[in-house]
C-alpha positions in Angstrom: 50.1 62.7 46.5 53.0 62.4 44.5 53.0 63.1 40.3 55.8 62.3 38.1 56.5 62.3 33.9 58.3 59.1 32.6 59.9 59.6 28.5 60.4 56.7 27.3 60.5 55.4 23.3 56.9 54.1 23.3 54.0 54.3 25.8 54.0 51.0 26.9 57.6 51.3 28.4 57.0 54.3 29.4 53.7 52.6 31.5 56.2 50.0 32.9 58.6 52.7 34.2 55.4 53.8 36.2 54.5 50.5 37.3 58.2 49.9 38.2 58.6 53.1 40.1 55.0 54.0 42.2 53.4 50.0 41.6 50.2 48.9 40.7 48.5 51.7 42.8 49.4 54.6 40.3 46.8 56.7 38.5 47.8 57.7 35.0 47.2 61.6 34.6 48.3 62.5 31.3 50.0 60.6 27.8 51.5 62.7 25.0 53.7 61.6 22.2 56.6 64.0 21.1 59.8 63.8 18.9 63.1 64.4 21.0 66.2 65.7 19.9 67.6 65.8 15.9 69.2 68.3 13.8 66.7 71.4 11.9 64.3 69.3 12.5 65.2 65.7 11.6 65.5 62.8 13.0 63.8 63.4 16.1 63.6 60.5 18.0 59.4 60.0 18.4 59.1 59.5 22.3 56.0 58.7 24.7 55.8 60.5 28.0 53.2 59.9 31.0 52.3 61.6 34.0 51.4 59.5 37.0 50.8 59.8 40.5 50.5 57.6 43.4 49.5 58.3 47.1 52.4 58.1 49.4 50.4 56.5 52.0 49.5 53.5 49.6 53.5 53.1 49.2 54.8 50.0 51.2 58.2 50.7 53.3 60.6 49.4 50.8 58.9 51.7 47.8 59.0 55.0 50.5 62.4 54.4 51.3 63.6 54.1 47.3 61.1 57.6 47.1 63.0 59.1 49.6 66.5 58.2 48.2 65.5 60.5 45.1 64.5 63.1 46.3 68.4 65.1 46.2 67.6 64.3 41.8 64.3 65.8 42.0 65.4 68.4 38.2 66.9 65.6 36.8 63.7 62.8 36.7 61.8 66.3 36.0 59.7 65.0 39.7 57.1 67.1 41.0 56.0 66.7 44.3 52.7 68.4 45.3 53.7 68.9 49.2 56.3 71.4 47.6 53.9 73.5 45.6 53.4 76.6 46.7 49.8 76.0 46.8 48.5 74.0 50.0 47.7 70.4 49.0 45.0 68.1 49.4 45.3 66.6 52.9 44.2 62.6 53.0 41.9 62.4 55.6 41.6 58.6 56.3 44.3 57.2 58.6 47.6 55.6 57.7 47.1 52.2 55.7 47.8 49.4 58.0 48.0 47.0 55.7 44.8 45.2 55.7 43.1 44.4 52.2 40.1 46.6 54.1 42.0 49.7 55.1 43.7 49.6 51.3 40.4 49.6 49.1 39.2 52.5 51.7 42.2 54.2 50.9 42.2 53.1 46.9 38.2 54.9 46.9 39.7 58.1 48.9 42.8 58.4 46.5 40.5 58.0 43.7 38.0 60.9 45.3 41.2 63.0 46.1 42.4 62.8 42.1 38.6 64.0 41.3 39.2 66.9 43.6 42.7 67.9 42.4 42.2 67.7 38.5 40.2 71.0 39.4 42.6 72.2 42.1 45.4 74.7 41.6 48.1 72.2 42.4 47.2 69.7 39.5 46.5 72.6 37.0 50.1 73.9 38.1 51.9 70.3 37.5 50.0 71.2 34.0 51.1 74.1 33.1 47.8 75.7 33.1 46.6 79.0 34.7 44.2 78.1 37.4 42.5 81.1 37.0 41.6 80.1 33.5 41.1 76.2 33.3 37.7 76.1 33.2 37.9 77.2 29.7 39.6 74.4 28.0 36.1 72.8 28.9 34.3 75.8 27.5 32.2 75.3 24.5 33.8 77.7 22.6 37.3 76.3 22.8 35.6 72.7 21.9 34.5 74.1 18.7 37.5 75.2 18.1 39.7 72.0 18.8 37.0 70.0 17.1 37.4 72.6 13.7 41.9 72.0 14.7 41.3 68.7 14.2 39.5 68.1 11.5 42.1 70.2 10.2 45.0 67.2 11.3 46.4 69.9 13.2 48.6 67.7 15.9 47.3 67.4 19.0 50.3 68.8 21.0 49.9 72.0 18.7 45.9 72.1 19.6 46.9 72.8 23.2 50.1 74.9 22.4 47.0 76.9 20.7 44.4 77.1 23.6 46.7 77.5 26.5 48.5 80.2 24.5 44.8 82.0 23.9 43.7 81.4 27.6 47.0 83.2 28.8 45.9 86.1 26.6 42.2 85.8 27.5 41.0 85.2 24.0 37.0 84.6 24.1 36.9 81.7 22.1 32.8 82.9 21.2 34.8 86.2 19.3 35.8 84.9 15.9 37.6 88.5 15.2 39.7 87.9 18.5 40.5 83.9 17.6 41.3 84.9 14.2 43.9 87.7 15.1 45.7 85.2 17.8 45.4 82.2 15.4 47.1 84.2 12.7 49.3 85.2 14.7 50.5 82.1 15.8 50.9 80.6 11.9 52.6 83.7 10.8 55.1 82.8 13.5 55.7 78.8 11.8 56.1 79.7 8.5 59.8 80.0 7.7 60.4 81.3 4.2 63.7 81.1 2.1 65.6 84.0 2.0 66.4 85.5 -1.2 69.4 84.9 -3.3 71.1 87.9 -4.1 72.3 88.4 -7.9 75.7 86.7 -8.7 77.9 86.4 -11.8 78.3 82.5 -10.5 76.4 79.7 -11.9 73.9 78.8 -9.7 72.3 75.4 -9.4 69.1 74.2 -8.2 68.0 70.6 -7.5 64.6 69.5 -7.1 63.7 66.2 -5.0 60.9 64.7 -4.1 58.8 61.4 -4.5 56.9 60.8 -8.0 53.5 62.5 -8.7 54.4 65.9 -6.8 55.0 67.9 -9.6 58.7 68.6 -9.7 58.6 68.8 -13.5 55.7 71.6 -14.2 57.2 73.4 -10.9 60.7 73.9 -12.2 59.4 75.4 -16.0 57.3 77.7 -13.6 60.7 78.7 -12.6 62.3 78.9 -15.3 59.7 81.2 -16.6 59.8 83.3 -14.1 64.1 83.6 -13.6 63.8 84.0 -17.9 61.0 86.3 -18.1 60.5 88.1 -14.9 63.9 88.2 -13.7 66.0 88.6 -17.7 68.0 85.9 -15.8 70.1 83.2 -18.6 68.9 79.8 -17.6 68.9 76.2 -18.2 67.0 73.3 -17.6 68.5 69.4 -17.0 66.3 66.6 -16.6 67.5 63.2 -14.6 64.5 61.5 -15.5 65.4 59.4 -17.9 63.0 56.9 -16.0 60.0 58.7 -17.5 60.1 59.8 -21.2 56.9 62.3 -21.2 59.1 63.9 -18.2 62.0 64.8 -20.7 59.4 65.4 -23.5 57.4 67.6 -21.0 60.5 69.7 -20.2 61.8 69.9 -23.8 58.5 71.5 -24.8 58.2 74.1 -22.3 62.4 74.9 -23.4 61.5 75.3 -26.7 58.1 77.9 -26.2 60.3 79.6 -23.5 63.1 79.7 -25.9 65.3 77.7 -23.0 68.1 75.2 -23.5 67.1 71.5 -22.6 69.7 69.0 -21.5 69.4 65.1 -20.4 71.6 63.5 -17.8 72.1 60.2 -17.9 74.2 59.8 -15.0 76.4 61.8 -12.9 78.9 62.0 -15.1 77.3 63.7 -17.3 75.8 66.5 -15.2 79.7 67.5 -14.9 79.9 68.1 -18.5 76.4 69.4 -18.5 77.0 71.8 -15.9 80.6 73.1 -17.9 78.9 73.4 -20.9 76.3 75.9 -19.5 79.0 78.1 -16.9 77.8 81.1 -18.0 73.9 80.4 -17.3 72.8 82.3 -14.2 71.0 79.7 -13.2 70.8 75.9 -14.0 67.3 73.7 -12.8 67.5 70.4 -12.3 64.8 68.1 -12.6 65.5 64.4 -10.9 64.0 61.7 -11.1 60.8 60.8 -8.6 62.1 58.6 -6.0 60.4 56.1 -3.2 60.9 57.3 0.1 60.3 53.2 0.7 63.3 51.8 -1.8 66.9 52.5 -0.3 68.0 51.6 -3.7 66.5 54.3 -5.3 68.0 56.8 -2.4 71.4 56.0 -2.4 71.7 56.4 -6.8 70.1 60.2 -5.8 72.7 61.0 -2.8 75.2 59.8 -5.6 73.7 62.0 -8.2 73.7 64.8 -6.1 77.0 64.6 -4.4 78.8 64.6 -7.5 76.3 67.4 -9.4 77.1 69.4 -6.2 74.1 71.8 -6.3 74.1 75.0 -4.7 70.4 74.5 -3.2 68.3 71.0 -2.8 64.7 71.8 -2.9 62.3 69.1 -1.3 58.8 69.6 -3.5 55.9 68.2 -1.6 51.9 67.6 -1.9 49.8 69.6 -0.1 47.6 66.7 -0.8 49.8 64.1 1.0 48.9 62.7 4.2 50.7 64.3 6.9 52.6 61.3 8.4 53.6 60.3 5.1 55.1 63.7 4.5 57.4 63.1 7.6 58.4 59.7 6.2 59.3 61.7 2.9 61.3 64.5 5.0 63.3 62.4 7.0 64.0 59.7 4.0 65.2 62.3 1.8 67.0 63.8 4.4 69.2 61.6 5.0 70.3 61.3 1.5 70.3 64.2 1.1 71.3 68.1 2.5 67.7 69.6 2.0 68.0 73.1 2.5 64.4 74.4 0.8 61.1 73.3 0.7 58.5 73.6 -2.1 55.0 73.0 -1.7 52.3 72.4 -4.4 48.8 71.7 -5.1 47.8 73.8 -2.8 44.9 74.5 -4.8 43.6 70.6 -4.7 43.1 70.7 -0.5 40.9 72.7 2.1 43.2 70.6 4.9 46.2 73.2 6.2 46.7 71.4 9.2 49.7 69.2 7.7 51.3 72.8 6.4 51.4 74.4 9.9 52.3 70.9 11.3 55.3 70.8 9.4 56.4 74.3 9.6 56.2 74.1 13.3 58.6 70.7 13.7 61.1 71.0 10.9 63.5 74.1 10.0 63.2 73.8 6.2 62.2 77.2 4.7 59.3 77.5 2.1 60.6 78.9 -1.1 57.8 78.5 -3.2 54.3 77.2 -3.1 52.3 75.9 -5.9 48.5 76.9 -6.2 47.9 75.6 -10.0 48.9 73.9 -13.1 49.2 76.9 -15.2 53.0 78.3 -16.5 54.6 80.3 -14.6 51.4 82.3 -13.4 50.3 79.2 -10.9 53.5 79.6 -8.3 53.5 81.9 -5.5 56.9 83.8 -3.5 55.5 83.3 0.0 54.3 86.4 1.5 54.3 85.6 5.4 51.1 87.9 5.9 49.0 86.8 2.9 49.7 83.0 3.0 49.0 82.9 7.0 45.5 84.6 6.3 44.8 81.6 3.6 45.5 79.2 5.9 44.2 81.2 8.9 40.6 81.3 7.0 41.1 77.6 6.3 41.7 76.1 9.7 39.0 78.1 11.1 36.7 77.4 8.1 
């Protein structure tokens, strides 16, 4: 028996590499979809992989002799070939096919028999990655309920079995909610990334905030205001680019006035220059642009200009919690390539009991968490991460 993975851009190419390489014969063992490659986290290329095997007996001379030739680039196709496991494989025990249509559904019913045998065997859990020892408890009922609770999260599925396999190597009883929550935690803790603090400077210091319409990028940054003016005695100033909204540049103009902050509106670039002069003594200035379609290119290349002559010293990305989790990659990699994200805001935290697109995206993007948002109210309703605190919410949440 002989398994290999195939990568390709999509699973059905990545099935015609099979067919290509071992024939009809093969038996498909595994599929998972990944992204390969990118920078921090973007533009990973999404990829499909399979894991096949064939019976070397059921390969006709011309196929064994093209097997053969690979075998000196066995790392490179990432080939695994059971005879070479240190474990003793599975020995056929019908004789060489001979060719007949007889002799080769015989040997199509034993291959099929043998696959049955190995999917519990030491060699197939090895080409797995999983402890033989512990296999049998991925079918355990305990570690059902929990992959059934993952996913009703939308936890991804690569991240359930990252999960399980990481609490089976630890021999975490899956029927001891104290032990799951402590290794569960644990792992979450681990994702989140959060923003490092800025230390005080004499320097302006400018703040974008980016993000699709309907997010709240507008109630966020008075949050922040309050907090850098009140909490903080910092001297700040707010700027709206949304001049394609006027309740947005009403919104912020009320909340300057209570606050006692100045209000400014940028029309274009341009005038962020003179904007951004005029207030050179603030210690920080918050900018509010407008929302933006992750679907118009139109809309994306006016905010890379925007921002590239503004020249912020930090891009925040504000997302919905309550945004579905594939449209929240969309968002990510649309605005990242405009433009230079380098923080990531998350709000409405308080309008979902799903946390699976949270840990999702904190496990396949780089983007710190500087702030998340768990209300409407000013400036009470946004939270500093606190790694330990905000792993236990979510924690409680995915195990619900």
């Amino acid at each position: 028996m002989r398994i290999k993975r195939y990568e390709a851009p999509t699973l059905q190419e990545a099935l015609v590499k099979v067919k290509k390489d071992l024939g009809p014969e093969a038996i498909i063992l595994y599929t998972k979809t990944f992204r390969k490659g990118g920078v921090l986290g973007f533009f990973g290329t999404p990829m499909a992989e399979i894991t096949a095997g064939i019976d070397l007996n059921l390969l006709d001379d011309t196929t064994k002799r093209k097997a053969a030739s690979r075998e000196s680039s066995v790392l490179s196709e990432r080939e695994v070939l059971v005879g070479k496991s240190s474990v003793t494989p599975v020995q056929p025990q019908v004789s060489t096919y001979s060719g007949s249509l007889d002799s080769a559904r015989v040997r199509a019913k034993t291959l099929q028999r043998e696959l049955n045998e190995m999917k519990t065997s030491n060699t197939f859990q090895a080409s797995r990655g999983i402890n033989p020892v512990d296999s049998a408890a991925l079918l355990s009922e305990g570690f059902a309920r929990l992959k059934k609770k993952l996913l009703r999260q939308e936890v991804e599925d690569f991240l359930i079995q990252k999960i399980i396999k990481g609490m089976i190597s630890e021999k975490i009883d899956p029927d001891k909610n104290e032990e799951v929550f402590e290794w569960l935690n644990r792992f979450v803790s681990a994702s989140i990334k959060v923003a490092p603090s800025v230390p005080s400077s004499k320097f302006q210091r400018v703040i974008a905030f980016v993000g699709p319409t309907g997010v709240g990028k507008t109630t966020t940054i008075a949050k922040l205001a309050a907090r850098f003016s009140l909490m903080e005695q910092k001297r700040v100033a707010m700027v709206t680019a949304d001049t394609y909204r006027i309740a947005a540049t009403e919104q912020l103009k009320t909340y300057g006035r209570i606050m006692g902050i100045p209000v400014e509106v940028a029309d274009s670039a341009e005038d962020m220059i003179v904007i951004l002069n005029k207030y050179k003594n603030m210690d920080v200035v918050l900018v509010d642009t407008a929302g933006r379609s992750p679907s118009s290119d139109e809309q994306l290349k006016e905010l890379k200009n925007f921002i590239a002559k503004s020249q912020p010293d930090e891009i925040h990305l504000v997302l919905s919690a309550t945004t579905k989790y594939f449209d929240m990659i969309r968002i990510i990699e649309r605005f990242g390539t405009s433009v230079p994200i380098n923080r990531m805001i998350f709000t409405k935290l308080d309008e979902t009991r799903f946390y699976g697109a949270f840990v999702n995206l904190m496990n396949n993007f780089q983007i710190p968490l500087a702030y998340y948002a768990v209300g409407q109210n000013v400036p009470d309703d946004l939270e500093v991460p606190e790694v330990r605190s905000l792993s236990e919410k979510i924690t409680k949440s995915l195990l619900g």
